[in-house]
PDBQT receptor file of N, H, CA, C and O in Angstrom, charges set to zero:
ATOM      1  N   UNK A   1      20.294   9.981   7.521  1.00  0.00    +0.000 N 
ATOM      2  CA  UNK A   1      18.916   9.934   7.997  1.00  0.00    +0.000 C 
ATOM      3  C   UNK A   1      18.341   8.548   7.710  1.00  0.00    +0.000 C 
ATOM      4  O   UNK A   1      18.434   7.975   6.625  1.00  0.00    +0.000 OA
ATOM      5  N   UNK A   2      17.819   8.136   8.654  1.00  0.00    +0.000 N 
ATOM      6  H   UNK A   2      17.743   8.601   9.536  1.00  0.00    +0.000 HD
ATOM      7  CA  UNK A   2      17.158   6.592   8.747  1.00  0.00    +0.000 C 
ATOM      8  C   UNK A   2      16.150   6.862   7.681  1.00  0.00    +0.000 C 
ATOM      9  O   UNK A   2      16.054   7.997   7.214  1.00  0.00    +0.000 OA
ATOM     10  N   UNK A   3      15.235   5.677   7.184  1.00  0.00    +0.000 N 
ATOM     11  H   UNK A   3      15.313   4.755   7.564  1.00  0.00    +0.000 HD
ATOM     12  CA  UNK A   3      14.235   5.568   6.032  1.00  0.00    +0.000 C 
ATOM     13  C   UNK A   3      12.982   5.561   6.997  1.00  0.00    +0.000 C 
ATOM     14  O   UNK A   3      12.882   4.721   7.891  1.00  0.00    +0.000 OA
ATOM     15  N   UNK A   4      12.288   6.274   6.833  1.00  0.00    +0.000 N 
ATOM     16  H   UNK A   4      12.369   6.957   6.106  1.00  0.00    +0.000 HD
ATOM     17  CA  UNK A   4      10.992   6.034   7.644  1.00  0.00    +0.000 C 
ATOM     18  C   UNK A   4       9.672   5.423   6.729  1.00  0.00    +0.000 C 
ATOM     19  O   UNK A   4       9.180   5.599   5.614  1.00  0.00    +0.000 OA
ATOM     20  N   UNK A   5       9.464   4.698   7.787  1.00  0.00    +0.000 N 
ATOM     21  H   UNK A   5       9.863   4.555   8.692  1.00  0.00    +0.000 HD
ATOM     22  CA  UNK A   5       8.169   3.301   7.830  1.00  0.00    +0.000 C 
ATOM     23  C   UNK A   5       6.975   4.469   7.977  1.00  0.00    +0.000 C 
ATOM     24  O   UNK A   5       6.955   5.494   8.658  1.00  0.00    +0.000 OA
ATOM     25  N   UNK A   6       5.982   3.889   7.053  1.00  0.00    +0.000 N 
ATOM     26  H   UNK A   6       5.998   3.056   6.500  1.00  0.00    +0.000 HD
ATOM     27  CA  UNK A   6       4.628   4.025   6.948  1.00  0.00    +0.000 C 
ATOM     28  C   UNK A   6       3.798   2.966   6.969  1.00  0.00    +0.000 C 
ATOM     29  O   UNK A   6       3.811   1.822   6.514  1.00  0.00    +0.000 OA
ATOM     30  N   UNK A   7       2.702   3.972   7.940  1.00  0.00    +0.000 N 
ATOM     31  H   UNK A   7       2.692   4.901   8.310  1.00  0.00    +0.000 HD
ATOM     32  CA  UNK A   7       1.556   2.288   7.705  1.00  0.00    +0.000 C 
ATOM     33  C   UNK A   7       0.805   2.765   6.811  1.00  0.00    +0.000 C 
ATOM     34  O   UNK A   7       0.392   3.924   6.860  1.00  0.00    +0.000 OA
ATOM     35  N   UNK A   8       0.436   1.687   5.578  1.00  0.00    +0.000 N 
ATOM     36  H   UNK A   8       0.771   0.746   5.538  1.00  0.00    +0.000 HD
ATOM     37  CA  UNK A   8       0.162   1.764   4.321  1.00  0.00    +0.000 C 
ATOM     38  C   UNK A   8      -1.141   0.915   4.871  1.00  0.00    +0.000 C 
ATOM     39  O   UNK A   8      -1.132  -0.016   5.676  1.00  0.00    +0.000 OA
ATOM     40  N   UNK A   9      -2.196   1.481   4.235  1.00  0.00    +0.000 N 
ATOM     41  H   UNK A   9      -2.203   2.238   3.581  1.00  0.00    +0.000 HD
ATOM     42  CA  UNK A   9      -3.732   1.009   4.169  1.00  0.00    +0.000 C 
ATOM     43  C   UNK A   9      -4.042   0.995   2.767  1.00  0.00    +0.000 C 
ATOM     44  O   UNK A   9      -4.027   2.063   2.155  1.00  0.00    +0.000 OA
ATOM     45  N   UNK A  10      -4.405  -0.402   2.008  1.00  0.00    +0.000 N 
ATOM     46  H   UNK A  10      -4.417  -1.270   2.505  1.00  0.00    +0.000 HD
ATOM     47  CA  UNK A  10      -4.754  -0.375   0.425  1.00  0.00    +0.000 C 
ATOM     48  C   UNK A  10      -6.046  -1.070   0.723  1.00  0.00    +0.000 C 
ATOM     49  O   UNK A  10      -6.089  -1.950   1.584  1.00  0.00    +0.000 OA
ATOM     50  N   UNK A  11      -7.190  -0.674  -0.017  1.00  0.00    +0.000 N 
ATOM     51  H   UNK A  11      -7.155   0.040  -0.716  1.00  0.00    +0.000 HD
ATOM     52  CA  UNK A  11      -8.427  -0.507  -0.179  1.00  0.00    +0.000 C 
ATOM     53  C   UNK A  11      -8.899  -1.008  -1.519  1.00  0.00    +0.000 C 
ATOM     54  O   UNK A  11      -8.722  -0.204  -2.434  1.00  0.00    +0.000 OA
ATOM     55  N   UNK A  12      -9.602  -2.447  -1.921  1.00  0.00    +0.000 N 
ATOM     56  H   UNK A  12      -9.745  -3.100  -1.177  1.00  0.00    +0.000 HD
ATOM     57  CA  UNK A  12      -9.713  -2.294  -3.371  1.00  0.00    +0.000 C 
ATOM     58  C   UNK A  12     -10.791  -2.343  -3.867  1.00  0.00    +0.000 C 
ATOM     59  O   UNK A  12     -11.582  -3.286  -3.857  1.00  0.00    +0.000 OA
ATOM     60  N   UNK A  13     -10.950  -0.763  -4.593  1.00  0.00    +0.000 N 
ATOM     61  H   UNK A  13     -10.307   0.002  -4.601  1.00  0.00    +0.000 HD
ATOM     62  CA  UNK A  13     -12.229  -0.268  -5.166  1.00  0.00    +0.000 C 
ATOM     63  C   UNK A  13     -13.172  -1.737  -6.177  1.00  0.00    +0.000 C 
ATOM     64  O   UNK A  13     -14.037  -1.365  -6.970  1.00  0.00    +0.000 OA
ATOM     65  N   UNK A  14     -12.960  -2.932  -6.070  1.00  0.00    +0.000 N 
ATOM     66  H   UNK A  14     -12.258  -3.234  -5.426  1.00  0.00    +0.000 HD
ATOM     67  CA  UNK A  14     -14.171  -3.615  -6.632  1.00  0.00    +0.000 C 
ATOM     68  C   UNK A  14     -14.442  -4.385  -5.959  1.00  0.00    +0.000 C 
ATOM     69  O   UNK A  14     -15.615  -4.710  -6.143  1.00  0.00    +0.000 OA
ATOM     70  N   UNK A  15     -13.766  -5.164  -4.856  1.00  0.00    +0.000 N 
ATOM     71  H   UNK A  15     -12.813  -4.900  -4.707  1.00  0.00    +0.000 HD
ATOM     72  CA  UNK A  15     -14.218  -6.274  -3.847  1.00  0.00    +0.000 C 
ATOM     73  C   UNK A  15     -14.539  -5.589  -2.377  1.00  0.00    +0.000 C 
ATOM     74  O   UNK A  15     -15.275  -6.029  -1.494  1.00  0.00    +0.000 OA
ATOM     75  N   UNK A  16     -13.797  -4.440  -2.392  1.00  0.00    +0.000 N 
ATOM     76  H   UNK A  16     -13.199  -4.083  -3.109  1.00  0.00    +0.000 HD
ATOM     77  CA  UNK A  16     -13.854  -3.857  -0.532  1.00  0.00    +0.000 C 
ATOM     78  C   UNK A  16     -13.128  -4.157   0.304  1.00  0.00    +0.000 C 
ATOM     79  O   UNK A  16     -13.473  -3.740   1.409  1.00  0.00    +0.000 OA
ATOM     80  N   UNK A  17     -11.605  -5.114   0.261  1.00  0.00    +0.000 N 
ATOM     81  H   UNK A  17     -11.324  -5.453  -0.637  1.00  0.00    +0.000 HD
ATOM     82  CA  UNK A  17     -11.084  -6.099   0.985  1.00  0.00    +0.000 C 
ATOM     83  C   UNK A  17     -10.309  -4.791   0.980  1.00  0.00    +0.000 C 
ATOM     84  O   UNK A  17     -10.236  -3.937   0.096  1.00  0.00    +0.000 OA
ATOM     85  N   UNK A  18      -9.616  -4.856   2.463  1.00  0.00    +0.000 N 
ATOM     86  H   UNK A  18      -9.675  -5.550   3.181  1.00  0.00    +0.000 HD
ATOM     87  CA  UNK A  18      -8.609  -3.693   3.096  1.00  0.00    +0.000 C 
ATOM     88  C   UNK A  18      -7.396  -4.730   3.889  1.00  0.00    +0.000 C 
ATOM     89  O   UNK A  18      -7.566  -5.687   4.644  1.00  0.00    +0.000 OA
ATOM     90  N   UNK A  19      -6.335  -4.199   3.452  1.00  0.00    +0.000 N 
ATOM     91  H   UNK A  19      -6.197  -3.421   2.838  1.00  0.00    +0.000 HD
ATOM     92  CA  UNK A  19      -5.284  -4.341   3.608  1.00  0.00    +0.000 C 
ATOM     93  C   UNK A  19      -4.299  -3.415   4.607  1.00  0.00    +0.000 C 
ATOM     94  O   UNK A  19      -3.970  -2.308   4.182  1.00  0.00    +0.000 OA
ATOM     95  N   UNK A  20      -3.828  -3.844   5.914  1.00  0.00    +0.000 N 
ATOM     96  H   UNK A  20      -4.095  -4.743   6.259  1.00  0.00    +0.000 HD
ATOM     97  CA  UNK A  20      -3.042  -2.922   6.725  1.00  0.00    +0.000 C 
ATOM     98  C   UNK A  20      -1.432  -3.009   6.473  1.00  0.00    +0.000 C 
ATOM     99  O   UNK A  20      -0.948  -3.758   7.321  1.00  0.00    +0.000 OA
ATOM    100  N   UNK A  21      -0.515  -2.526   5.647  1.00  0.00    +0.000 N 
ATOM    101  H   UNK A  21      -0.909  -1.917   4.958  1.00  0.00    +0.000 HD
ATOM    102  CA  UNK A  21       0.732  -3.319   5.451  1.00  0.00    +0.000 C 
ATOM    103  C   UNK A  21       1.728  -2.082   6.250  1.00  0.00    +0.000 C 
ATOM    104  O   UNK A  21       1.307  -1.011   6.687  1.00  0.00    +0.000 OA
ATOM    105  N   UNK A  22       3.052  -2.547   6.287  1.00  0.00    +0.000 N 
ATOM    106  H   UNK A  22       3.394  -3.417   5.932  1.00  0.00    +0.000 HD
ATOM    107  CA  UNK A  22       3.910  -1.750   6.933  1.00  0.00    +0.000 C 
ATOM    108  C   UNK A  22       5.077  -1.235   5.270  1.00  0.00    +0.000 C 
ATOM    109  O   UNK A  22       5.270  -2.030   4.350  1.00  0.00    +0.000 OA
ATOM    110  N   UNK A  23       5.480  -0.241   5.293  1.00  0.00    +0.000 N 
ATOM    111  H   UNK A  23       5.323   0.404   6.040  1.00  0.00    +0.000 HD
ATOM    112  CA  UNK A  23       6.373  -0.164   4.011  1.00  0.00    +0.000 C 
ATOM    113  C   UNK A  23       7.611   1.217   4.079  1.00  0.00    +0.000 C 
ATOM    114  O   UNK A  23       8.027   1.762   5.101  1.00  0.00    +0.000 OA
ATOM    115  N   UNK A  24       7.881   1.433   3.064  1.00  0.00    +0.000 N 
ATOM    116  H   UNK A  24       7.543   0.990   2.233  1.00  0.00    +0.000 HD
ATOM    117  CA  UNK A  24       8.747   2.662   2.680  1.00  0.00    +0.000 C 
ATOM    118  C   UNK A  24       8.798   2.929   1.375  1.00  0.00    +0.000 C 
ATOM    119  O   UNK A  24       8.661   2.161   0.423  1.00  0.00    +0.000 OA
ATOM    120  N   UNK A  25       9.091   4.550   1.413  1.00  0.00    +0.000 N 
ATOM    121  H   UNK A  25       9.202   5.174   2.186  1.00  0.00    +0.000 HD
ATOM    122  CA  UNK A  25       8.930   5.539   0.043  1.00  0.00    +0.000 C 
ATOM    123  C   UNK A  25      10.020   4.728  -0.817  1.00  0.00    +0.000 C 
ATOM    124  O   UNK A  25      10.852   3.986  -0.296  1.00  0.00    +0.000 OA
ATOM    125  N   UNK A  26       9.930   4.920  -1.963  1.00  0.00    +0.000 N 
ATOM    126  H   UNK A  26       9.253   5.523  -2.386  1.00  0.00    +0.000 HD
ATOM    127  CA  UNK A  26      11.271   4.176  -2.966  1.00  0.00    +0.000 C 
ATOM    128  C   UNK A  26      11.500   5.817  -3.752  1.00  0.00    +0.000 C 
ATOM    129  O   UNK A  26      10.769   6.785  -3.543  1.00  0.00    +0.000 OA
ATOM    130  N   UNK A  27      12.301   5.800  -4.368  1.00  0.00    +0.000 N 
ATOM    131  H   UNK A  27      12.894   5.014  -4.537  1.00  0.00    +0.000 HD
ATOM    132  CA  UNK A  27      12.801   6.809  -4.995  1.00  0.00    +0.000 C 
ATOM    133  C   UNK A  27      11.374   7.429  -6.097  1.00  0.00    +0.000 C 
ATOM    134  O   UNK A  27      11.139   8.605  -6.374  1.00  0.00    +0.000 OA
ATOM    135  N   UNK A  28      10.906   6.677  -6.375  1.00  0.00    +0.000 N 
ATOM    136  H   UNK A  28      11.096   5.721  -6.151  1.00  0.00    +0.000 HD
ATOM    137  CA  UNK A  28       9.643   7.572  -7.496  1.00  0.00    +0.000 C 
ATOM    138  C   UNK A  28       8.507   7.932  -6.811  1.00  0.00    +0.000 C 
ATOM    139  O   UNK A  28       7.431   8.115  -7.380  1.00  0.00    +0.000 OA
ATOM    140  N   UNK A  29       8.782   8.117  -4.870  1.00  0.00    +0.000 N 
ATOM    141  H   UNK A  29       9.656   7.969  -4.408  1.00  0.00    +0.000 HD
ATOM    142  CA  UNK A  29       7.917   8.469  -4.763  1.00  0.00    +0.000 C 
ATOM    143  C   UNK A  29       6.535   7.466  -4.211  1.00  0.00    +0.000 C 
ATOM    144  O   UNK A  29       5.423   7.910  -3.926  1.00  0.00    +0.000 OA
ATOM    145  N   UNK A  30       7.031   5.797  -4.152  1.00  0.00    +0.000 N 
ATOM    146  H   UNK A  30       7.934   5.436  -4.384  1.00  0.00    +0.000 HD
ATOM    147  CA  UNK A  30       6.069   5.172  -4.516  1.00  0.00    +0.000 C 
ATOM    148  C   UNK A  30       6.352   4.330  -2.935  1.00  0.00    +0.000 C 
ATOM    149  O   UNK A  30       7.365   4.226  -2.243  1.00  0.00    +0.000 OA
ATOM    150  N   UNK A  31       5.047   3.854  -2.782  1.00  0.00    +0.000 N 
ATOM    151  H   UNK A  31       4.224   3.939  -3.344  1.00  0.00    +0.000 HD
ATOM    152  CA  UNK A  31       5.281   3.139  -1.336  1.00  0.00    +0.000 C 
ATOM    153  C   UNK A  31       5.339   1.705  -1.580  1.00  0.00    +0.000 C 
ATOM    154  O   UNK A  31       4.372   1.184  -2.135  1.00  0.00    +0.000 OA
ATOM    155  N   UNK A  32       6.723   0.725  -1.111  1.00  0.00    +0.000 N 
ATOM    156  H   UNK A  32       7.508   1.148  -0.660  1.00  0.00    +0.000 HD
ATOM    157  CA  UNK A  32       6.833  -0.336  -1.180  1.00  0.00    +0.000 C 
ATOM    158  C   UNK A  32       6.642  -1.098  -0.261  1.00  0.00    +0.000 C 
ATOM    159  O   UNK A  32       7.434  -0.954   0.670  1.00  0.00    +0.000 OA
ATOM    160  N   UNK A  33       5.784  -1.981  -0.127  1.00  0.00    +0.000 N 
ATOM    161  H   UNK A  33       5.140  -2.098  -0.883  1.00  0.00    +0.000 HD
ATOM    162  CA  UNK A  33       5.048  -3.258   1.254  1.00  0.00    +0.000 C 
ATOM    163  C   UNK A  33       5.133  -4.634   0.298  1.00  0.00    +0.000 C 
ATOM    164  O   UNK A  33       4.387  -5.365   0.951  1.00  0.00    +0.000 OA
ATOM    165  N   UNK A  34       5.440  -5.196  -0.493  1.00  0.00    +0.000 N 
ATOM    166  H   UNK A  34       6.046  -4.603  -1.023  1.00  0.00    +0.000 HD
ATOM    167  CA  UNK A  34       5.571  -6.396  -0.958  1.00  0.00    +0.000 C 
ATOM    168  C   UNK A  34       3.932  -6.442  -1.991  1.00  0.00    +0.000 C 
ATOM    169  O   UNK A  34       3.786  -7.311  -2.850  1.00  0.00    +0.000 OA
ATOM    170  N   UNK A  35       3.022  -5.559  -1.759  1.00  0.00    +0.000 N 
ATOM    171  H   UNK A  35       3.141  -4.853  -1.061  1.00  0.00    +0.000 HD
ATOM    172  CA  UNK A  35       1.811  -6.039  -1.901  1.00  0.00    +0.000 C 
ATOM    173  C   UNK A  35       1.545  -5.927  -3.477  1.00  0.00    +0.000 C 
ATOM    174  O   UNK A  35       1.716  -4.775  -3.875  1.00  0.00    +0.000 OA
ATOM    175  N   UNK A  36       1.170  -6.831  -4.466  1.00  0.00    +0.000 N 
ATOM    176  H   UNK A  36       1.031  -7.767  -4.142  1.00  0.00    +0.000 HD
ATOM    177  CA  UNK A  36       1.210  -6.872  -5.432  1.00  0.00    +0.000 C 
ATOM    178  C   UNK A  36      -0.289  -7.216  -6.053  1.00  0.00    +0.000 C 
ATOM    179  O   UNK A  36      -0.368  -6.809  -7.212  1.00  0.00    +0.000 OA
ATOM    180  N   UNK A  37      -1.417  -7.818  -5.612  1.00  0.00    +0.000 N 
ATOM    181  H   UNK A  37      -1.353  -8.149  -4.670  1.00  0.00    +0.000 HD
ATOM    182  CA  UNK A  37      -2.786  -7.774  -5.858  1.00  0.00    +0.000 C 
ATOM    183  C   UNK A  37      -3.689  -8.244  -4.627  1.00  0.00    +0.000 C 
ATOM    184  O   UNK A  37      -3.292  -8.964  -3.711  1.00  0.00    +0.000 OA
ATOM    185  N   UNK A  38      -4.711  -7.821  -4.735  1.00  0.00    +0.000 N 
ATOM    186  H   UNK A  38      -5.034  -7.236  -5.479  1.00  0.00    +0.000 HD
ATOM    187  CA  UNK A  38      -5.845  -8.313  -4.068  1.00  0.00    +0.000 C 
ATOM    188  C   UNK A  38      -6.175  -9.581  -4.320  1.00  0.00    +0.000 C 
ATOM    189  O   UNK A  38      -5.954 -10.223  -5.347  1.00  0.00    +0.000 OA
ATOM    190  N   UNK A  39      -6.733  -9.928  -3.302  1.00  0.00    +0.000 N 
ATOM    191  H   UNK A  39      -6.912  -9.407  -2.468  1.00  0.00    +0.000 HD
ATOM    192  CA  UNK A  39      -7.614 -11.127  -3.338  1.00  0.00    +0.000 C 
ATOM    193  C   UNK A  39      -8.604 -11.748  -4.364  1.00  0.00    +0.000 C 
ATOM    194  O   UNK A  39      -8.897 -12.943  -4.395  1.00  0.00    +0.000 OA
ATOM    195  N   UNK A  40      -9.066 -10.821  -5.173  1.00  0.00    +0.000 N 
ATOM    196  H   UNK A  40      -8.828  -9.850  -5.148  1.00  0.00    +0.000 HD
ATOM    197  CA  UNK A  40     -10.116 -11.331  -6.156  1.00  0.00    +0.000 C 
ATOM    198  C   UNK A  40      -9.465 -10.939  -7.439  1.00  0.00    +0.000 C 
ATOM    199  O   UNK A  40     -10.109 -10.699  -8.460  1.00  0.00    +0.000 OA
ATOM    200  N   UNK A  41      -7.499 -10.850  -7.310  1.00  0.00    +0.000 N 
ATOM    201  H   UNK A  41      -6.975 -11.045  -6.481  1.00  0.00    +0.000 HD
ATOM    202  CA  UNK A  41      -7.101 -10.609  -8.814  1.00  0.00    +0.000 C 
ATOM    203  C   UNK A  41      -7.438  -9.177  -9.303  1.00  0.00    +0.000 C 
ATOM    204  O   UNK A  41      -7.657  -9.133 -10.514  1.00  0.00    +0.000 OA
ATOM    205  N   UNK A  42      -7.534  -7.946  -8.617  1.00  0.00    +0.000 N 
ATOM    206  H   UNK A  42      -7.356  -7.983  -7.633  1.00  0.00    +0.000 HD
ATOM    207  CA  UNK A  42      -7.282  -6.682  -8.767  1.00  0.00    +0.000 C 
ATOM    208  C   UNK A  42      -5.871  -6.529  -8.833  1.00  0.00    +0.000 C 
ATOM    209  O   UNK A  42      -5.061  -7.230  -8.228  1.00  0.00    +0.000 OA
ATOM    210  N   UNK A  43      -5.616  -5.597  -9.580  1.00  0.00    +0.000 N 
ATOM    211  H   UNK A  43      -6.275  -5.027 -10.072  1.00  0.00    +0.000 HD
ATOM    212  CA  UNK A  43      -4.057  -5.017  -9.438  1.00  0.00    +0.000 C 
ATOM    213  C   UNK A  43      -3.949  -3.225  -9.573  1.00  0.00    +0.000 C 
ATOM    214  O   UNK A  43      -3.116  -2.462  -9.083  1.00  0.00    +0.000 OA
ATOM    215  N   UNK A  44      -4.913  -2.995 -10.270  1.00  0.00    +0.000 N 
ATOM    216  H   UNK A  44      -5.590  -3.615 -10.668  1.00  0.00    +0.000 HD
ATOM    217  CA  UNK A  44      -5.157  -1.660 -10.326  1.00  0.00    +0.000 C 
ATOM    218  C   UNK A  44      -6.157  -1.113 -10.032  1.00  0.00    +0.000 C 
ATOM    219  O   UNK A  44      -6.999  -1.963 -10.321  1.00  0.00    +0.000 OA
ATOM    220  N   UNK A  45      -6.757  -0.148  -9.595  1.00  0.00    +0.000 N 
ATOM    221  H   UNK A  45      -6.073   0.543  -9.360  1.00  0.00    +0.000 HD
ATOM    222  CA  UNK A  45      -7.426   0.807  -9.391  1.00  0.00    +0.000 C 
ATOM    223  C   UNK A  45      -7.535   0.517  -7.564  1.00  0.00    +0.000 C 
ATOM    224  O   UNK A  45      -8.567  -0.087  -7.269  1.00  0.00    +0.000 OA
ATOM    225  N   UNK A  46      -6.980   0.730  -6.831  1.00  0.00    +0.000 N 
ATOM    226  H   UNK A  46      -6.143   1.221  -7.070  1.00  0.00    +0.000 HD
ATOM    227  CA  UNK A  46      -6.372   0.624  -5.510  1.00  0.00    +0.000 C 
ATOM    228  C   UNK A  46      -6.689   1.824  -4.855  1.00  0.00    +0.000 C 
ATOM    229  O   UNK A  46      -6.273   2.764  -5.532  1.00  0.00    +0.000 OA
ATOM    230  N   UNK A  47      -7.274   2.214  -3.781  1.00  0.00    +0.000 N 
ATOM    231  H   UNK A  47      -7.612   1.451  -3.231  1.00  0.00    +0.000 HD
ATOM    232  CA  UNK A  47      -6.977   2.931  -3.079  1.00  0.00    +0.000 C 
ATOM    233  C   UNK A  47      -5.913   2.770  -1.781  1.00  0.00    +0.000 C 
ATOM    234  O   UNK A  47      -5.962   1.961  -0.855  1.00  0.00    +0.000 OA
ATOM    235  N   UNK A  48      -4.843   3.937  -2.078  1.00  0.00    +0.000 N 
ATOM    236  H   UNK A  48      -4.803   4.595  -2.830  1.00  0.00    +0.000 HD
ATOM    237  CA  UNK A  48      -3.980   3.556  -1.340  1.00  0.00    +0.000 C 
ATOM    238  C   UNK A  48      -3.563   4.978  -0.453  1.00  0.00    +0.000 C 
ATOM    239  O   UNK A  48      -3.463   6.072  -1.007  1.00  0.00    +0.000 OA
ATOM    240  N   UNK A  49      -3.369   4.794   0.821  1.00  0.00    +0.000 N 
ATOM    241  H   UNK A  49      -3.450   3.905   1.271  1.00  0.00    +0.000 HD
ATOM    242  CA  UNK A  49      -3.485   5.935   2.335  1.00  0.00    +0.000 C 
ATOM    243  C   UNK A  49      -2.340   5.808   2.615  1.00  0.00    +0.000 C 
ATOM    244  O   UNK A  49      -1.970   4.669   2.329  1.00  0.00    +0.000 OA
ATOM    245  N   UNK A  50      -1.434   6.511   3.114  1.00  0.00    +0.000 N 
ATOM    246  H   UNK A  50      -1.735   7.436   3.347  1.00  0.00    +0.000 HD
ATOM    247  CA  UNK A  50       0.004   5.775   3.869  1.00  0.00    +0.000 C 
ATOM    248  C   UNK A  50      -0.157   6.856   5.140  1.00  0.00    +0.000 C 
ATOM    249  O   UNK A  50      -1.042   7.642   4.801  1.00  0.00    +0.000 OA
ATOM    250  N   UNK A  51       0.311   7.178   6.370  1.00  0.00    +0.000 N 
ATOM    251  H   UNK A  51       1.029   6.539   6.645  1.00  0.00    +0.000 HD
ATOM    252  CA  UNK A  51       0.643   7.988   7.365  1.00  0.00    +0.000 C 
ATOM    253  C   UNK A  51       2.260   7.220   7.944  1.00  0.00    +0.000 C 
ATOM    254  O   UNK A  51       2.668   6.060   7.890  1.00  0.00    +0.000 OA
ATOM    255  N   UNK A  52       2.794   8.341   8.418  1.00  0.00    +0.000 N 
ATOM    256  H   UNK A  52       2.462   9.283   8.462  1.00  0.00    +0.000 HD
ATOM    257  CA  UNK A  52       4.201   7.602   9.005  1.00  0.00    +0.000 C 
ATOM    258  C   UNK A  52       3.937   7.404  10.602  1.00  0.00    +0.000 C 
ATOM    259  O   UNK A  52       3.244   7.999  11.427  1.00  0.00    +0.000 OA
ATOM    260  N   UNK A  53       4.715   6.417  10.641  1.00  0.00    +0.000 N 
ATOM    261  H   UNK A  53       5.278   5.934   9.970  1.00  0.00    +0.000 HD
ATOM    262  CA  UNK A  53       4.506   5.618  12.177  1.00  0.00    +0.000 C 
ATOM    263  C   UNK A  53       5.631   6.251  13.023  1.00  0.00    +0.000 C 
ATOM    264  O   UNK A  53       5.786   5.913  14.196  1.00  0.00    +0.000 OA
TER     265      UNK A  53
C-alpha cells in the first residue's frame, strides 16, 4: 500500500500566521512536512489540521 499525502494546515496560536504544507503519517502517528517553527520563533503550542488529498 502506497503512503498517503495529507494536506497539513499549522496555525500558530500566538502570532496567527497559517501555514498550508503537504506531508505524511510517520510511525508515532505524527505528521511529517519539514516544518519545524513559525515565523516569530514558536515551536510549540501549534495548531495542527491534516485531511488526506
Amino acid at each position: 500500500m502506497a503512503e498517503d499525502r495529507y494536506r497539513v494546515v499549522i496555525r500558530c496560536k500566538e502570532c496567527g500566521e497559517k501555514y498550508i504544507l503537504r506531508g505524511r503519517r510517520n510511525d508515532d502517528g505524527e505528521y511529517e512536512t519539514g516544518f519545524k517553527r513559525c515565523v516569530c520563533g514558536n515551536d510549540e503550542g501549534l495548531n495542527v489540521d491534516a485531511t488526506p488529498e
